[in-house]
Every structure is written in structure tokens, then in C-alpha cells.
N, CA, C and O of each residue as an XYZ file, in Angstrom:
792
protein
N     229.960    -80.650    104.611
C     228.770    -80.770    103.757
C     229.034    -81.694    102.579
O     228.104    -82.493    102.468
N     230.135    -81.891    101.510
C     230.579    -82.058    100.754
C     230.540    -83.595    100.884
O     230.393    -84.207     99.826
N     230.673    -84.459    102.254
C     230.944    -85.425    102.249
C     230.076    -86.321    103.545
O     230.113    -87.530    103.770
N     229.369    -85.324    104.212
C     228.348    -86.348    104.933
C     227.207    -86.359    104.291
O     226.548    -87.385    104.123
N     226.841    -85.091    103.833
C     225.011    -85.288    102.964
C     225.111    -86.036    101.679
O     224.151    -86.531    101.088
N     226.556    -86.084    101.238
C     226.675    -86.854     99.584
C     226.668    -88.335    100.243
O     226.144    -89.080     99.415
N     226.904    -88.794    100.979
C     227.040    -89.864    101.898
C     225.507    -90.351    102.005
O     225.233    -91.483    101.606
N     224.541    -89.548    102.516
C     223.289    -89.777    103.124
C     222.275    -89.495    101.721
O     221.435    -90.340    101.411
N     222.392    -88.647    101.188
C     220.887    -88.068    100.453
C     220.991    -89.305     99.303
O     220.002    -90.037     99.329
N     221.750    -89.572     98.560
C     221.771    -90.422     97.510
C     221.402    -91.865     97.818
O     221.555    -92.424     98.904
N     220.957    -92.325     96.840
C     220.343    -93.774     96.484
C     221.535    -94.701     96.121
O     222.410    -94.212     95.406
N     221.625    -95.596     96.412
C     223.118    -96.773     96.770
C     223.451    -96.855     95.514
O     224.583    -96.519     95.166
N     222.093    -97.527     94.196
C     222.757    -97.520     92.683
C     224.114    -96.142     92.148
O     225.124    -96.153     91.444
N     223.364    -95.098     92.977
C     224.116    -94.054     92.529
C     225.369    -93.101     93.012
O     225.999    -92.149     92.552
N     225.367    -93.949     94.267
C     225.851    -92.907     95.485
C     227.142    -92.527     95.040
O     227.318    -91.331     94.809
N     228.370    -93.572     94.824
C     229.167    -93.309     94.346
C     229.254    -92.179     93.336
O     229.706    -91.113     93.755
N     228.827    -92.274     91.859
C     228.450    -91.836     90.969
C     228.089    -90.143     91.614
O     228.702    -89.124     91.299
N     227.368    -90.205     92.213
C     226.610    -88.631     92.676
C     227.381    -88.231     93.913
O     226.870    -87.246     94.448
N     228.384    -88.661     94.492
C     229.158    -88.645     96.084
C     230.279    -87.972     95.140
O     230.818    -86.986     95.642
N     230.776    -88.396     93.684
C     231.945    -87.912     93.211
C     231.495    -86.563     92.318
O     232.142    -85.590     92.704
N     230.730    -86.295     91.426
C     229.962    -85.625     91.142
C     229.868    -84.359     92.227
O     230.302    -83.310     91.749
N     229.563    -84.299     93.088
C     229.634    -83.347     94.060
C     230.788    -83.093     94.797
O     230.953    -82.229     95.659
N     231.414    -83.758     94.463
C     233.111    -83.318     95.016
C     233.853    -82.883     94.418
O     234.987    -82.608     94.810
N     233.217    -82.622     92.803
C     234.240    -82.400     91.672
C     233.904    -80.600     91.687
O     234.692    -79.660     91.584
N     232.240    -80.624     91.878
C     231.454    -79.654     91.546
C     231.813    -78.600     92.985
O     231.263    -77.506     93.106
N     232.570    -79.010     93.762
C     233.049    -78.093     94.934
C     234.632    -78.027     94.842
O     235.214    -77.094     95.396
N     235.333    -78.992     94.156
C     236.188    -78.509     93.378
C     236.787    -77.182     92.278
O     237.679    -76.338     92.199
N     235.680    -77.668     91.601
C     235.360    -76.582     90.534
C     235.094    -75.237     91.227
O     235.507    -74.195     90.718
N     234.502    -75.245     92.225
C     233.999    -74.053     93.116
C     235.144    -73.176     93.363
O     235.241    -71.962     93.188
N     236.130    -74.165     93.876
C     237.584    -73.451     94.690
C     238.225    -73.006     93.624
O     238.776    -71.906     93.674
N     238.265    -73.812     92.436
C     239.005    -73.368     91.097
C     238.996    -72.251     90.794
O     239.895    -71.451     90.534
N     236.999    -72.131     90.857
C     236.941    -70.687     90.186
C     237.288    -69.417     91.129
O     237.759    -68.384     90.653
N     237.008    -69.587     92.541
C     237.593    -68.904     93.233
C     239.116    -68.534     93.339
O     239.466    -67.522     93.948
N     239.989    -69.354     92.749
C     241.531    -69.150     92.779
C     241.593    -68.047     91.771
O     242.078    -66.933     91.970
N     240.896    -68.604     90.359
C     241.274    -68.052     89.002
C     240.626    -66.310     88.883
O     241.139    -65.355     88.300
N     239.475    -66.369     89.586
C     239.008    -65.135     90.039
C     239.543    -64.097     90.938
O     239.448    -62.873     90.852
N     240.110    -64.818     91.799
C     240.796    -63.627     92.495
C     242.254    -63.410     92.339
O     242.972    -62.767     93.105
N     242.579    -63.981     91.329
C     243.639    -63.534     90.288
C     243.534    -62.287     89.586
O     244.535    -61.641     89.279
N     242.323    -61.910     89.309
C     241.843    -60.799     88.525
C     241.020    -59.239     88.870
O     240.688    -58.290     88.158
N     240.898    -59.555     90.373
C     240.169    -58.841     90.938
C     240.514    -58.197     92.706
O     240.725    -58.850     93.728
N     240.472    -57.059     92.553
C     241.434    -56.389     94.058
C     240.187    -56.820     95.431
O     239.051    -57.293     95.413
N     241.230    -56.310     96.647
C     240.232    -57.070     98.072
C     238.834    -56.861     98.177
O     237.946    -57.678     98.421
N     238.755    -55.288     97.893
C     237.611    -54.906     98.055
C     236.286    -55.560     97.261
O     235.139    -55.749     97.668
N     237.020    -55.874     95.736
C     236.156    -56.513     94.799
C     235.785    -58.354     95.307
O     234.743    -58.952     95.038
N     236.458    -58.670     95.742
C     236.295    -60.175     96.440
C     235.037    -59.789     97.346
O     233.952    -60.136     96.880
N     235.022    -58.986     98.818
C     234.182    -58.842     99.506
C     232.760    -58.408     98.512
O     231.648    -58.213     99.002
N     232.984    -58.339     97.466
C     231.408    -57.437     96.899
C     230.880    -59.350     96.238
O     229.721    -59.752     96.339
N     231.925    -60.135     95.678
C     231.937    -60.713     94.793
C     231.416    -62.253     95.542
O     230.401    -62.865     95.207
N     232.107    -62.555     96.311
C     232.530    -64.109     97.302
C     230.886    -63.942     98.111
O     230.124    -64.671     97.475
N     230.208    -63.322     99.136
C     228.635    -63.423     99.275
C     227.830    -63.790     98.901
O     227.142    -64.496     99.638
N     227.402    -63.549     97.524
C     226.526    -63.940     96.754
C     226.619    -65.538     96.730
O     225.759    -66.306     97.161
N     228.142    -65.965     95.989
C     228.020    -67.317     96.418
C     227.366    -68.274     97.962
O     226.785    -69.344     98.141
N     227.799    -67.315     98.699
C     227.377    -67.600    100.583
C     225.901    -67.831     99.801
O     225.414    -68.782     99.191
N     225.592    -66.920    100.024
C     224.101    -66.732     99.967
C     223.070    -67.629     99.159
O     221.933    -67.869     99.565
N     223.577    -68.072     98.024
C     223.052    -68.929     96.483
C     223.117    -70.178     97.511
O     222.127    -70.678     98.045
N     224.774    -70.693     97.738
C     224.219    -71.909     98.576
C     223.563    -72.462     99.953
O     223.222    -73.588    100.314
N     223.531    -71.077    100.617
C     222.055    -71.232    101.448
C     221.130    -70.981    101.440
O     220.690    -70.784    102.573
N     220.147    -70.792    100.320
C     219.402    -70.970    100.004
C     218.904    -72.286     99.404
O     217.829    -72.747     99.788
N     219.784    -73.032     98.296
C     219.625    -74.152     97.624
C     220.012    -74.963     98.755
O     219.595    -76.108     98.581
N     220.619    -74.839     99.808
C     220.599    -75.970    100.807
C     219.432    -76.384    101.851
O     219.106    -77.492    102.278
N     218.806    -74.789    102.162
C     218.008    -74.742    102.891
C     216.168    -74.796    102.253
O     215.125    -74.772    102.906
N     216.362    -74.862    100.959
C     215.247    -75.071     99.958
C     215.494    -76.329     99.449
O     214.390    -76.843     99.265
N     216.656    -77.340     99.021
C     216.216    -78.922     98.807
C     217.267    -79.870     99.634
O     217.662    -80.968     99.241
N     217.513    -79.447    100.438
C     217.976    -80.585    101.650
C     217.253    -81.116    102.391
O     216.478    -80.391    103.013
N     217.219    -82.442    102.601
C     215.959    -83.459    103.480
C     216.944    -82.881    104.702
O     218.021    -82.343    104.445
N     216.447    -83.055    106.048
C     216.569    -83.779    107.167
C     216.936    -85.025    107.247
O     215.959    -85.773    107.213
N     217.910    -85.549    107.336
C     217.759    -87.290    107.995
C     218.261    -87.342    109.206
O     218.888    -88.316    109.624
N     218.009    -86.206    109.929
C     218.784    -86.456    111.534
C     218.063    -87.599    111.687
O     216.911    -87.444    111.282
N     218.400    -89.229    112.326
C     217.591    -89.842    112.925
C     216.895    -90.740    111.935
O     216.016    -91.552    112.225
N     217.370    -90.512    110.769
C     216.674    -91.535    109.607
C     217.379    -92.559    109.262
O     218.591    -92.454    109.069
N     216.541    -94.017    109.100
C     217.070    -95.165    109.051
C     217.956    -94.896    107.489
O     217.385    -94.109    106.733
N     218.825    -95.286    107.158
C     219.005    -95.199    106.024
C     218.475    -96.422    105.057
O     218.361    -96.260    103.842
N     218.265    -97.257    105.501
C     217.549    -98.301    105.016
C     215.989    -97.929    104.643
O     215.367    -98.457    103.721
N     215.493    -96.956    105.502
C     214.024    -96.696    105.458
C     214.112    -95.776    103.610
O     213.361    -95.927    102.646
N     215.543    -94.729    103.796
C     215.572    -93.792    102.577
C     215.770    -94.661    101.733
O     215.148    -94.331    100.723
N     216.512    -95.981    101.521
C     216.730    -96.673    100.298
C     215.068    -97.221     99.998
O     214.568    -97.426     98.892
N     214.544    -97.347    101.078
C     213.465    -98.437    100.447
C     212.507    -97.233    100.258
O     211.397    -97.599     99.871
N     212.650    -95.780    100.442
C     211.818    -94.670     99.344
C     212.430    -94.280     97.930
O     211.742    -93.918     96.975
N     213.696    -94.391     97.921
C     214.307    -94.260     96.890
C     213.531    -95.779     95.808
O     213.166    -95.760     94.633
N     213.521    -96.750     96.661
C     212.995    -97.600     95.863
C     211.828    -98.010     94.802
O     211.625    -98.693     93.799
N     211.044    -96.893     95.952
C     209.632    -96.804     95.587
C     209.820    -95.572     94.257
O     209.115    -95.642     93.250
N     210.702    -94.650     94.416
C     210.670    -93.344     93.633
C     211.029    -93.666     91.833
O     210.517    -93.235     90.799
N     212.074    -94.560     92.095
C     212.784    -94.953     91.005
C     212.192    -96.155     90.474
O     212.666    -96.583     89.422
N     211.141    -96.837     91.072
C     209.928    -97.439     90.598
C     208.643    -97.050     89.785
O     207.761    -97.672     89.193
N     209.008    -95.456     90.080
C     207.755    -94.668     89.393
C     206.159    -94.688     90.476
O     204.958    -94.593     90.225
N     207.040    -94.876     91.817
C     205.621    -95.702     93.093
C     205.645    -94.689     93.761
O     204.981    -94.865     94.782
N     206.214    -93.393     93.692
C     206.516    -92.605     95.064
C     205.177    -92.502     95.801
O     205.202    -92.516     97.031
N     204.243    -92.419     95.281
C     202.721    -92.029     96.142
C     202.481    -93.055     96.501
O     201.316    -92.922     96.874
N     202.831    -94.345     96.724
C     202.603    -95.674     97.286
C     203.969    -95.663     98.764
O     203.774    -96.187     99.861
N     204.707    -95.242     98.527
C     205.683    -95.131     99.718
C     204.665    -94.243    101.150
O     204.424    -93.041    101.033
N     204.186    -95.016    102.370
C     203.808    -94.070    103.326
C     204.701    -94.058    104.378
O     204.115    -93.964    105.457
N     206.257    -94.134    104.488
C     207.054    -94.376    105.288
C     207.503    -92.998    106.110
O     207.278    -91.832    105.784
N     208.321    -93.580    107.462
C     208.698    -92.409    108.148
C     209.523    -91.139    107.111
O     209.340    -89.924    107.196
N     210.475    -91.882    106.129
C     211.428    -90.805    105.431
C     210.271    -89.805    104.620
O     210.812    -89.112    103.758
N     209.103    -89.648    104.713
C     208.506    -88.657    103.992
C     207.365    -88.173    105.637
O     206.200    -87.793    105.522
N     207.962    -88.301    106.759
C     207.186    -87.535    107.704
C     207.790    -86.037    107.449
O     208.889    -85.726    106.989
N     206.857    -85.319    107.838
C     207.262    -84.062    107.607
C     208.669    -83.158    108.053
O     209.118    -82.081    107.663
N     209.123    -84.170    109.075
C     210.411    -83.508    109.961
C     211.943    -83.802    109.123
O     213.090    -83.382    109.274
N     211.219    -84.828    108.104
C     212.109    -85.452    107.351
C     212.852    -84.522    106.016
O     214.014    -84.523    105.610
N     211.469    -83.650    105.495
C     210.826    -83.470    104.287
C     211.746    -82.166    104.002
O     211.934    -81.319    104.875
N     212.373    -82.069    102.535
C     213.337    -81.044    102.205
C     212.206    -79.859    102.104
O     211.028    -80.198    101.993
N     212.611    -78.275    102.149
C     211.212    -77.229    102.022
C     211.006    -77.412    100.937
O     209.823    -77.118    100.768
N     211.504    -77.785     99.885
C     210.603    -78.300     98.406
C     209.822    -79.019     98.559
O     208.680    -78.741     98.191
N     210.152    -80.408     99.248
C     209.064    -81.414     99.168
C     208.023    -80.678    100.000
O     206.922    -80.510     99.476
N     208.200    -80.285    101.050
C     206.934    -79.955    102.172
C     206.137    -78.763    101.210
O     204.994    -78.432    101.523
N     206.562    -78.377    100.470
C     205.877    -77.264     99.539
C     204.980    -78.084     98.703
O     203.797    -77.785     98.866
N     205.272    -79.374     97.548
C     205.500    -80.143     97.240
C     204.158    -80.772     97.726
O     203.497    -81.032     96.720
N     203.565    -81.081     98.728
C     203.078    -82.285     99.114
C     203.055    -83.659     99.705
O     202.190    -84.403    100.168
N     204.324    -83.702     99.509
C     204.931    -85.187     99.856
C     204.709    -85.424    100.624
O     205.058    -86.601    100.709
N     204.129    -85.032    101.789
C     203.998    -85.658    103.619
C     202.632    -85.849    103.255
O     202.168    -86.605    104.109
N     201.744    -85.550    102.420
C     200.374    -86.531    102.546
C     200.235    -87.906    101.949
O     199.212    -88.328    101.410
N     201.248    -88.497    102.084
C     200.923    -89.495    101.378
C     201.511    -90.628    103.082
O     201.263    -91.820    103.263
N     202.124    -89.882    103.821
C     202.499    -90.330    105.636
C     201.713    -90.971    105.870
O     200.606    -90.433    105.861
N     201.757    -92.282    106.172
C     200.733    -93.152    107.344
C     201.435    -94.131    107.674
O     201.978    -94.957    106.940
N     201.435    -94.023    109.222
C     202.065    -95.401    109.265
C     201.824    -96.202    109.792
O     202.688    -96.812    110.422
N     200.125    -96.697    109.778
C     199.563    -97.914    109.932
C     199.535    -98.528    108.130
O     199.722    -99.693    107.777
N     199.374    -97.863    107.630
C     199.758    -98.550    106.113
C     201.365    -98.689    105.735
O     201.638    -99.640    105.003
N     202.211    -98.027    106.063
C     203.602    -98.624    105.912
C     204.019    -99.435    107.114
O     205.215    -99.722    107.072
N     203.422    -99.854    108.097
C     203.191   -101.299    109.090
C     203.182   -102.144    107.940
O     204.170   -102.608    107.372
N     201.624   -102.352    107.560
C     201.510   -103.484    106.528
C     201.758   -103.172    105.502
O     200.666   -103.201    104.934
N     202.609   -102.813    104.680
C     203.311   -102.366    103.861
C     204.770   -103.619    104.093
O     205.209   -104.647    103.578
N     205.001   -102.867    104.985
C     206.787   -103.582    105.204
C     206.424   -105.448    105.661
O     207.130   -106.422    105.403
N     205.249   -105.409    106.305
C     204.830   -106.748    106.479
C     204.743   -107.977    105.182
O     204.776   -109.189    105.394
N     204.633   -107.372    103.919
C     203.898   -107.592    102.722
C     205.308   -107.619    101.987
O     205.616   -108.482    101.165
N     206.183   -106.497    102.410
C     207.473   -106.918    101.560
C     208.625   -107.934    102.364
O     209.533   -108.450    101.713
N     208.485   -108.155    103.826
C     208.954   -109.218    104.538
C     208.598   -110.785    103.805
O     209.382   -111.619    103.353
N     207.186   -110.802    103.887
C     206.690   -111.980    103.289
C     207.323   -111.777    102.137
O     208.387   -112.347    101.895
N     206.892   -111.154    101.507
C     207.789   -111.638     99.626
C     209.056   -112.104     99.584
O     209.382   -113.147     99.017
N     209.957   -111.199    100.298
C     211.393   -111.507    100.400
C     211.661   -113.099    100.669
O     212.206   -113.899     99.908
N     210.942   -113.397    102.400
C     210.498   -114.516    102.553
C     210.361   -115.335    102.014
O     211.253   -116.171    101.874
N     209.142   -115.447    101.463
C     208.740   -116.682    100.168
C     210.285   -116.629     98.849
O     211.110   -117.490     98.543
N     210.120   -115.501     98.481
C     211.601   -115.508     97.572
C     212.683   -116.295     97.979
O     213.439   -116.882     97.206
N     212.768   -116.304     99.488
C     213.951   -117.047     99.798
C     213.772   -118.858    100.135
O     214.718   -119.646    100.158
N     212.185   -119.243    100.394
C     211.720   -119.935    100.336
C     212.007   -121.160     99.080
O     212.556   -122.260     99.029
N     211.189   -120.126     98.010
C     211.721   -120.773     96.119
C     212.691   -121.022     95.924
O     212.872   -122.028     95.238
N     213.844   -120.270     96.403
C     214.974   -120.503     96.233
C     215.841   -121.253     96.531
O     216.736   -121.614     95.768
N     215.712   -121.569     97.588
C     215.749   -122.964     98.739
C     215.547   -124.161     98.508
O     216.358   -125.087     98.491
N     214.069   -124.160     98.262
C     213.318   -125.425     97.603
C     213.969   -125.985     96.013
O     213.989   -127.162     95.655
N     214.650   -124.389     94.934
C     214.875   -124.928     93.561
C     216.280   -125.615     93.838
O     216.783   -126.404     93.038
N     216.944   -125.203     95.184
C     218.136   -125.114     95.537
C     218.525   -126.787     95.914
O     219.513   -127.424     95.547
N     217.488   -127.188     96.691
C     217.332   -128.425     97.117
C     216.618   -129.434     96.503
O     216.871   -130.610     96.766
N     215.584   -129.059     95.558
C     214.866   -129.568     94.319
C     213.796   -130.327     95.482
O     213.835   -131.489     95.077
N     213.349   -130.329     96.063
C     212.540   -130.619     96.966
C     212.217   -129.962     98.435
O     212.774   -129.050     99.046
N     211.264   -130.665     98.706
C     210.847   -129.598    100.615
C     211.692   -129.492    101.259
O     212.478   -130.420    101.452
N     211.802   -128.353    101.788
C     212.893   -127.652    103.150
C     213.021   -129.237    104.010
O     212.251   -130.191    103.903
N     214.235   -129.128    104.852
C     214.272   -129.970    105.749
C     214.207   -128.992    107.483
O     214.880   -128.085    107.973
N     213.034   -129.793    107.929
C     212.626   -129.359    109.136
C     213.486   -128.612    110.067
O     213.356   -127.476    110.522
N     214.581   -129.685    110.286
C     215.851   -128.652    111.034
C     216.640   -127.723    110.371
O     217.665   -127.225    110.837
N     216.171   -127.496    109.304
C     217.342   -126.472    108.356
C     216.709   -125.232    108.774
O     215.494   -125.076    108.900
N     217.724   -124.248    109.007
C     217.391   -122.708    109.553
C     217.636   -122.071    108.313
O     218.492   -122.235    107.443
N     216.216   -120.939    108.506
C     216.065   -120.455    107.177
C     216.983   -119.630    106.879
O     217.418   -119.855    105.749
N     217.522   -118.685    107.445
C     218.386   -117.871    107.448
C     218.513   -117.013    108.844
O     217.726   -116.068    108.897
N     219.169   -117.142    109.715
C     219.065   -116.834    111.201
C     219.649   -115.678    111.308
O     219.395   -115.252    112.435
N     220.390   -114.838    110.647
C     220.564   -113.774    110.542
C     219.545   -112.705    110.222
O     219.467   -111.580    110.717
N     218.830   -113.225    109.364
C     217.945   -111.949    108.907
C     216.262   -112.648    109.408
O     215.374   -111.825    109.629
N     215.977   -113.988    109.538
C     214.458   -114.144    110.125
C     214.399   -114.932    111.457
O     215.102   -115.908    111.722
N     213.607   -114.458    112.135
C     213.903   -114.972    113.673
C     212.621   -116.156    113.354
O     211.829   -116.293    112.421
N     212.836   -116.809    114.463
C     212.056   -118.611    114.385
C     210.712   -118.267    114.683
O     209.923   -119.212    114.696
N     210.053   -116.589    115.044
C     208.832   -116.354    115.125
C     208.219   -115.511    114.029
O     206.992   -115.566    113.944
N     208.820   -114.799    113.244
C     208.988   -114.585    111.919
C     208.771   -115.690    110.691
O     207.939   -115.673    109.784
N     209.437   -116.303    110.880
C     209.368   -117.134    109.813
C     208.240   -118.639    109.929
O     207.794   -119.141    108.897
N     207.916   -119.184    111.262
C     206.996   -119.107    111.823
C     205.301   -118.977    111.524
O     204.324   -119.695    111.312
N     205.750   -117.268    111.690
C     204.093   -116.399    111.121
C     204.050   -116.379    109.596
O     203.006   -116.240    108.958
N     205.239   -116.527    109.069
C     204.987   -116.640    107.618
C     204.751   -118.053    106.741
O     204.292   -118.160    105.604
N     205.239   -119.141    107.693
C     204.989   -120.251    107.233
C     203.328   -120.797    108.081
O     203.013   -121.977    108.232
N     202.703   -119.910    108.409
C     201.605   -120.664    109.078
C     200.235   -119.405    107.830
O     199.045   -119.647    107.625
N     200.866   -118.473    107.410
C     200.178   -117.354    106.481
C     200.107   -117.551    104.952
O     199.318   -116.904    104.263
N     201.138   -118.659    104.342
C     201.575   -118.417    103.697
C     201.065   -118.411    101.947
O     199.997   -119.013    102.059
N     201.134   -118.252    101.197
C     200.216   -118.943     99.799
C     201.412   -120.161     98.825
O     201.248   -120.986     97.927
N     202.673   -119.626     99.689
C     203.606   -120.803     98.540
C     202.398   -122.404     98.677
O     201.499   -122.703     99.464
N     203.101   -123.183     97.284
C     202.346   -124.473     97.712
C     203.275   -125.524     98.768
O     204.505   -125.556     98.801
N     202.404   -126.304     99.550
C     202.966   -127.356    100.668
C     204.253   -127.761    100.393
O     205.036   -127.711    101.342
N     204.751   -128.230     99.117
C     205.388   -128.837     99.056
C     207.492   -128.256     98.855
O     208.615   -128.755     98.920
N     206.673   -126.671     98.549
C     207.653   -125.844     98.663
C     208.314   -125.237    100.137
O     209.280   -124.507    100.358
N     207.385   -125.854    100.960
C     207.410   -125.052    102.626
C     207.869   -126.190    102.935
O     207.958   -127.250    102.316
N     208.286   -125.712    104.439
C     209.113   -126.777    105.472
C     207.655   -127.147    106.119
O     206.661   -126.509    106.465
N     208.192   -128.975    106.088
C     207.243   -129.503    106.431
C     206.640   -129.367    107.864
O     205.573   -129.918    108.136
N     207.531   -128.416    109.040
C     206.556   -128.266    109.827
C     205.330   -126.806    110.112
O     205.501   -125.860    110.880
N     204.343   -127.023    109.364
C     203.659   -125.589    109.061
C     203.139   -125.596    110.537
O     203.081   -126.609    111.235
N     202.694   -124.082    111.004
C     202.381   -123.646    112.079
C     201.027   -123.359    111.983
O     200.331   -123.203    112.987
N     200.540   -123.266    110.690
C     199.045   -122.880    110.882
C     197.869   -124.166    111.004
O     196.679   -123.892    110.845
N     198.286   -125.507    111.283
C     197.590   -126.690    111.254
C     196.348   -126.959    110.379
O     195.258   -127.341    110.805
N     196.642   -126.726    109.210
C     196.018   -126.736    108.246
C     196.310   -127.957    107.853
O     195.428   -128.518    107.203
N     197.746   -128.814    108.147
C     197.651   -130.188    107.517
C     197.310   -130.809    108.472
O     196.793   -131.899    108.227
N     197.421   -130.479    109.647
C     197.017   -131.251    111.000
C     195.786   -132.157    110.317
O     196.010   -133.330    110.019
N     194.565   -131.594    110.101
C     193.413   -132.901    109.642
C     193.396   -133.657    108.956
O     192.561   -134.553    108.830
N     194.686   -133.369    108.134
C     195.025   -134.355    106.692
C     195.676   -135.553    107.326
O     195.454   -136.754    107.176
N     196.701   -134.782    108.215
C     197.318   -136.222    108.991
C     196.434   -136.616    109.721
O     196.168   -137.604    109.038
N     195.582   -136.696    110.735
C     194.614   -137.261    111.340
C     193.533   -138.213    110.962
O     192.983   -139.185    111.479
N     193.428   -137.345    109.525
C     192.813   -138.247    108.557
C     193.434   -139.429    107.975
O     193.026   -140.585    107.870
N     194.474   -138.886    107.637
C     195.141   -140.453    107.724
C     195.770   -141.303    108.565
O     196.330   -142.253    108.018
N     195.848   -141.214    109.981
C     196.053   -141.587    110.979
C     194.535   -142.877    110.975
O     194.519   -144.095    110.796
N     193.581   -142.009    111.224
C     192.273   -142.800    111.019
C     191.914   -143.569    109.958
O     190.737   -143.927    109.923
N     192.624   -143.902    109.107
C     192.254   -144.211    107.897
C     193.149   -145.626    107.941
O     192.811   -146.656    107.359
N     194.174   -145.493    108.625
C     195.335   -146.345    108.768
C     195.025   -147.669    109.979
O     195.303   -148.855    109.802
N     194.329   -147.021    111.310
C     193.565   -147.807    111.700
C     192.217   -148.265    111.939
O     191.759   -148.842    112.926
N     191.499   -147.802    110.546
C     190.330   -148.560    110.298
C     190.822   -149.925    109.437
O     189.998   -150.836    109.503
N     191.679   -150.134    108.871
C     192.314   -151.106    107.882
C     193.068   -151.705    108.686
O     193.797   -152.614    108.288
């Protein structure tokens, strides 16, 4: 327990921080158990050592999520939303109900579940990232992408990036000059025609 849920439940800024924190605090546990039954005969242990049983199954079984099966990437990007002050804007799988600690499901938290809105949700933070990496590129190069340059092939596939360069609101001159949505197509045509009327 001590070292797979401190592993999973925590948020990355903190994990460390809260992964040690809980190892100290089950430390402390055994401590007091040594120093205690220093002072107290067998019979008194069996009356004494339960209660503890009992305290932490309850607090485990009252605010422990589920993540059998959870992206952990999906929990960072609720943690994201939480520590944003956005939690009711998060409609992702990590707050489906199978997910949901019995606090939260007490709580409410699974009505805020949809996941035709966290579809376009994650669509909306693809693009941003996207374009972000776009600006960056462009300030990087101080001018337009070059056509054969791959945007980043690890993380956007050539139909991805693609749908985002044919969607996009950056201005022209920040995008790779071959856009997919042929929106300049008439501009060049237009000047195609323009070139042999003269």
C-alpha cells in the first residue's frame, strides 16, 4: 500500500514530496507500535493493535480512488484541471464513477462525466499544444516552417498535424506552407491568372 497507491494517487508536482510523506507517516506507525508494546502485556496489544486495523480500513475504503485501468496521464490532466481551480470543467474517464473514491461518489464528482465533451475537450488541448509548438518553431526559425521539416514525429502523426494545419487560426505565415485546408489554393490561382493575363 505504502508504495504503489503513493506511486499512483498523487499529482507529479508533488509526488515525490507526498510518496515520502507517507512513508515517513507508516514509519512513524511501526515506531509507535515498537514503543507501545514496550509498555503493555499480550493480552493488552490484542485489545489495543485492531482499532488501528480498523481506522485504516475505513480511511482507505472511504478516500481511495480506484485506478485499476486508469491512464495515468488521464489523472495528471484531472489533477490539472483541480489545481487550476477547473475541477467542474474536467469531464474525463478519471472521474467515471468506477474510478471515484466513496467520498467523491458521495461528493458528486461523477456528474460532471461526459465523454463526448472530454472528446472535444482533449481535441482543443491537442490543438493548443500544437499551435504552441507551431510559435515556437516559427520564433525558433524567425520565419515559416519549412515544408519538409517534421513537426515532431514522436508525439503528432502527419494526419494530426495535417487536421490541425488545415483548422487552424495561427496566421499563414506562422504555418508550414503546405496548408491542407485550400484556403490559399485561390490566392495562388489567382495569381497564376494574373501572371498570364500580363
Amino acid at each position: 500500500m505504502t508504495f504503489l497507491v503513493a506511486a499512483e494517487v498523487y499529482p507529479t508536482p508533488i509526488r515525490a514530496t507526498a510518496h515520502g510523506f507517507s512513508a515517513a507517516v507508516g514509519k512513524c506507525g511501526a515506531l509507535l507500535a515498537t514503543i507501545v508494546y514496550n509498555y503493555i502485556g499480550n493480552q493488552e496489544k490484542f485489545h489495543f493493535v485492531p482499532w488501528f486495523g480498523l481506522a485504516g480500513f475505513v480511511l482507505t475504503f472511504v478516500f481511495l480512488p480506484d485506478t485499476t485501468g486508469l491512464n495515468l496521464k488521464e489523472q495528471e490532466r484531472r489533477w490539472a484541471f483541480i489545481m487550476a481551480g477547473r475541477e467542474h470543467e474536467y469531464h474525463g474517464v478519471a472521474i467515471h464513477p468506477k474510478h471515484l473514491s466513496l467520498w467523491e461518489w458521495m461528493r458528486g464528482v461523477s456528474k460532471n462525466y461526459n465523454p463526448d465533451l472530454d472528446y472535444k475537450q482533449k481535441i482543443e488541448e491537442m490543438r493548443s499544444e500544437w499551435e504552441g509548438k507551431m510559435r515556437s518553431k516559427a520564433s525558433e526559425t524567425a520565419g515559416p516552417l519549412d515544408d519538409n521539416e517534421p513537426v515532431d514525429d514522436d508525439m503528432w502523426s502527419s494526419d494530426i498535424s495535417s487536421y490541425f494545419e488545415g483548422t487552424s487560426a495561427i496566421p499563414k505565415p506562422l504555418r508550414s506552407a503546405n496548408d491542407t485546408d485550400g484556403s490559399d489554393l485561390g490566392e495562388k490561382v489567382e495569381g497564376e491568372g494574373e501572371g498570364e493575363s500580363e
